[in-house]
C-alpha positions in Angstrom: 0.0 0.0 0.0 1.2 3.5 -1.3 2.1 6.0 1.4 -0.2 9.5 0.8 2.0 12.4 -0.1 1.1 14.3 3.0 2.5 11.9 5.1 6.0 11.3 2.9 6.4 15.5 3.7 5.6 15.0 7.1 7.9 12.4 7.3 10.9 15.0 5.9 10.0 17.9 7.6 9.6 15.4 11.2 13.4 14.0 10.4 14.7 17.5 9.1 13.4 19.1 13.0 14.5 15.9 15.1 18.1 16.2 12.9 18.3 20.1 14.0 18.7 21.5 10.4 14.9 23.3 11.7 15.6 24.3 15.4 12.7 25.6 17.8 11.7 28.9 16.7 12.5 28.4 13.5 9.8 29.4 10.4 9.3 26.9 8.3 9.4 27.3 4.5 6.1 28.9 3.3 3.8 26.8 1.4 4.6 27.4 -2.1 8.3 27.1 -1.2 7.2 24.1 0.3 5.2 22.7 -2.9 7.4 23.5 -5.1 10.6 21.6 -3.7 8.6 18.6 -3.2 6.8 18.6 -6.2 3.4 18.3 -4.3 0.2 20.3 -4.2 -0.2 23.2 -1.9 -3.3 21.1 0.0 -0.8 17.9 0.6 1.6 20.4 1.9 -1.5 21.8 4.7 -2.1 18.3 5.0 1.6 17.3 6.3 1.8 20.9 8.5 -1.8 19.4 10.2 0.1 16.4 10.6 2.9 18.4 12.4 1.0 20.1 14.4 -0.8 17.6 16.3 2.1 15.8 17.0 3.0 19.1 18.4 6.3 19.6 17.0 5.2 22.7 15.0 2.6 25.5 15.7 0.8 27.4 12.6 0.1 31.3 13.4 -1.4 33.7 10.6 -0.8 37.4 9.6 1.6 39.0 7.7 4.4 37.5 10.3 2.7 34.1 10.8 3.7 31.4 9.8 4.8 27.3 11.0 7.1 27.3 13.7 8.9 24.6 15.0 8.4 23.9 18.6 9.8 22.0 21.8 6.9 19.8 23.2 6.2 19.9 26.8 7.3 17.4 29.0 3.3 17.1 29.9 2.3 16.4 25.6 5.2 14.1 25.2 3.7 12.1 28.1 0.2 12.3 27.2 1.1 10.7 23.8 2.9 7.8 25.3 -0.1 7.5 27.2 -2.1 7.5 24.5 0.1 5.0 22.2 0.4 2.4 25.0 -3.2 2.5 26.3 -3.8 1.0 21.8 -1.3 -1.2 22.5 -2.9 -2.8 25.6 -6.0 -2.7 24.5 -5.1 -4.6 21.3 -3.5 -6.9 23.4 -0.2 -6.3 22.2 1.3 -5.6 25.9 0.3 -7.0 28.7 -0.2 -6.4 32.6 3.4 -8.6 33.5 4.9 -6.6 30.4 4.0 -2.9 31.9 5.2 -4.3 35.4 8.6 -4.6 34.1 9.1 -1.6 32.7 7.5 -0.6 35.8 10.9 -2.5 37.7 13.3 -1.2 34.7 12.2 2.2 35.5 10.9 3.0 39.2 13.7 0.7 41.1 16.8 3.0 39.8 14.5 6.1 40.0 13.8 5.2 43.9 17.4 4.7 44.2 17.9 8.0 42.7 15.7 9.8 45.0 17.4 8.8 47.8 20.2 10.0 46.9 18.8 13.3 45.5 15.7 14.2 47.4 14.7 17.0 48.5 12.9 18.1 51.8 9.7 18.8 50.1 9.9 15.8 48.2 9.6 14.0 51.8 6.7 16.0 53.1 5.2 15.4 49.8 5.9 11.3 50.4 4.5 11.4 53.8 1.7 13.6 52.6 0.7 10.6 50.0 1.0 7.9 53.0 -2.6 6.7 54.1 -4.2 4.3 56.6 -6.1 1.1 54.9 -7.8 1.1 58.1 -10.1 4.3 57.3 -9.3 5.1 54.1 -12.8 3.9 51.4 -11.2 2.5 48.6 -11.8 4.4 46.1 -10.0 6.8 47.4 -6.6 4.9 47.7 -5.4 5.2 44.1 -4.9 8.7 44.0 -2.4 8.9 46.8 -1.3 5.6 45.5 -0.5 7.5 42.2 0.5 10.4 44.0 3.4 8.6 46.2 5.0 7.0 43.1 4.9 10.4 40.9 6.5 12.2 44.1 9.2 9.2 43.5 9.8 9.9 40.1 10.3 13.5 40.0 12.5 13.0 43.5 14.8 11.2 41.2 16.5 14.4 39.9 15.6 13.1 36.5 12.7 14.9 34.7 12.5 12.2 31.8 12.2 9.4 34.5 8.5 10.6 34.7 7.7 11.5 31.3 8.1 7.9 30.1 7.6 6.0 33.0 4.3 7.7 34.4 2.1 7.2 31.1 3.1 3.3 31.7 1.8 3.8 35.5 -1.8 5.8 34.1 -1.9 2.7 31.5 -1.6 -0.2 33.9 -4.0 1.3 36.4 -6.4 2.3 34.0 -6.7 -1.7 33.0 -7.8 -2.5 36.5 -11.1 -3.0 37.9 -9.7 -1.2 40.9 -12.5 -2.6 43.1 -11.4 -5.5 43.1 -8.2 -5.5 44.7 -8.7 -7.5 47.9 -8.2 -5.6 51.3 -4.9 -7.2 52.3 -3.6 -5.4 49.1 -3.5 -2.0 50.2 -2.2 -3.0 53.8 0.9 -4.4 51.7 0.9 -1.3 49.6 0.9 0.6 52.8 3.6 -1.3 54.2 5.9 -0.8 50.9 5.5 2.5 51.2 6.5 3.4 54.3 9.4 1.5 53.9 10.5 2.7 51.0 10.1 6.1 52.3 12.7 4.7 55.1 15.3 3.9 52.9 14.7 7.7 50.8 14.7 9.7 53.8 17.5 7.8 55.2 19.5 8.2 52.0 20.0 4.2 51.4 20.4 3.8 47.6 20.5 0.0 47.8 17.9 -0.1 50.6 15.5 2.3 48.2 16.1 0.4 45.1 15.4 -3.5 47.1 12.4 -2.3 48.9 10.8 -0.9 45.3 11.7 -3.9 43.9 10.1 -6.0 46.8 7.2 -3.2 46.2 6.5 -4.1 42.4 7.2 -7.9 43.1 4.4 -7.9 45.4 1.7 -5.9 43.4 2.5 -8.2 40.2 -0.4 -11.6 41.5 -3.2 -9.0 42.7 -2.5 -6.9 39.4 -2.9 -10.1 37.4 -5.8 -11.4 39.1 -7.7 -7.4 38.7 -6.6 -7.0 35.2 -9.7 -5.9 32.9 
């Protein structure tokens, strides 16, 4: 099957940006200049800068000094669309629960270690802020500090790419749970793994961190299985 046009100029344009010869800021070549280098219509060309531009890597202003611009995408659109690519993925079945877990490992256990070494004192008031008691706590309201504790982790890890990629696998796993589900002795185990892996951070233990978020993942793995939509 024939690629369209459009998508052979996006194509160029995407590897010409990511290569640096366009840097952010830059204008991109007008449309006719555009058309007539590639030998394509002036529509295929508005086709490939749509195409651009909701991958975000070029915005499109008009007036006299508007113009297609390249961009730097945000930490936050760069995330969303790995979100968005892995939630198709798992819901064609083409990644599973255990395959999301590891990355899970590959990622959060050297970012925990990280953090220990790097954290801050409002990255520890923001971990014990996330800590809550299975006891009282409904529920449904456990995931968010859940999610809240590991995103505190992340961005503890000194490392702002740690959470780009590894927090849309996070939303991704969760979101394939029936979260009611998850049996009570669960989240007394999740509250356990916590608070000791808040130990080993606060204490500044890289090895300690990084065994107890292993431990952590290798006990969510069976009652993640078991929930799994």
């Amino acid at each position: 099957m024939s690629v369209p046009a459009y998508q052979n100029l996006a194509a160029d344009l995407r590897d010409r940006i990511v290569n640096g010869e366009f840097r952010p800021g830059d204008r991109l070549p007008v449309e006719p200049d555009l058309s007539a280098r590639y030998g394509v219509s002036r529509s295929t060309v508005r086709e490939a800068l749509r195409l651009l531009a909701s991958q975000n890597l070029i915005t499109t202003t008009r007036g006299v000094s508007g113009g297609s611009f390249v961009v730097v995408p945000r930490p936050d659109q760069i995330s969303a669309y790995l979100r968005t690519s892995l939630g198709l993925l798992a819901v064609d079945t083409q990644v599973n629960v255990d395959q999301l877990l590891e990355i899970r490992d590959l990622l959060e256990v050297p970012a925990t270690a990280l953090a220990a070494s790097r954290r801050t004192q409002d990255d520890l008031d923001e971990l014990h802020a996330a800590l809550f008691d299975p006891a009282t706590l409904p529920v449904e309201r456990m995931w968010e500090p859940n999610r809240r504790f590991h995103q505190v982790l992340l961005r503890a890890s000194g490392n702002p790419l740690l959470a780009v990629v590894a927090q849309p696998v996070f939303q991704v796993l969760e979101e394939g749970l029936k979260r009611d589900e998850a049996p009570a002795g669960f989240w007394l185990q999740v509250d356990r793994d916590h608070r000791e892996i808040l130990a080993y951070v606060a204490a500044g233990d890289e090895q300690g961190a990084r065994e107890a978020a292993h431990a952590h993942l290798t006990h969510l793995r069976s009652t993640y299985v078991d929930i799994a939509r």
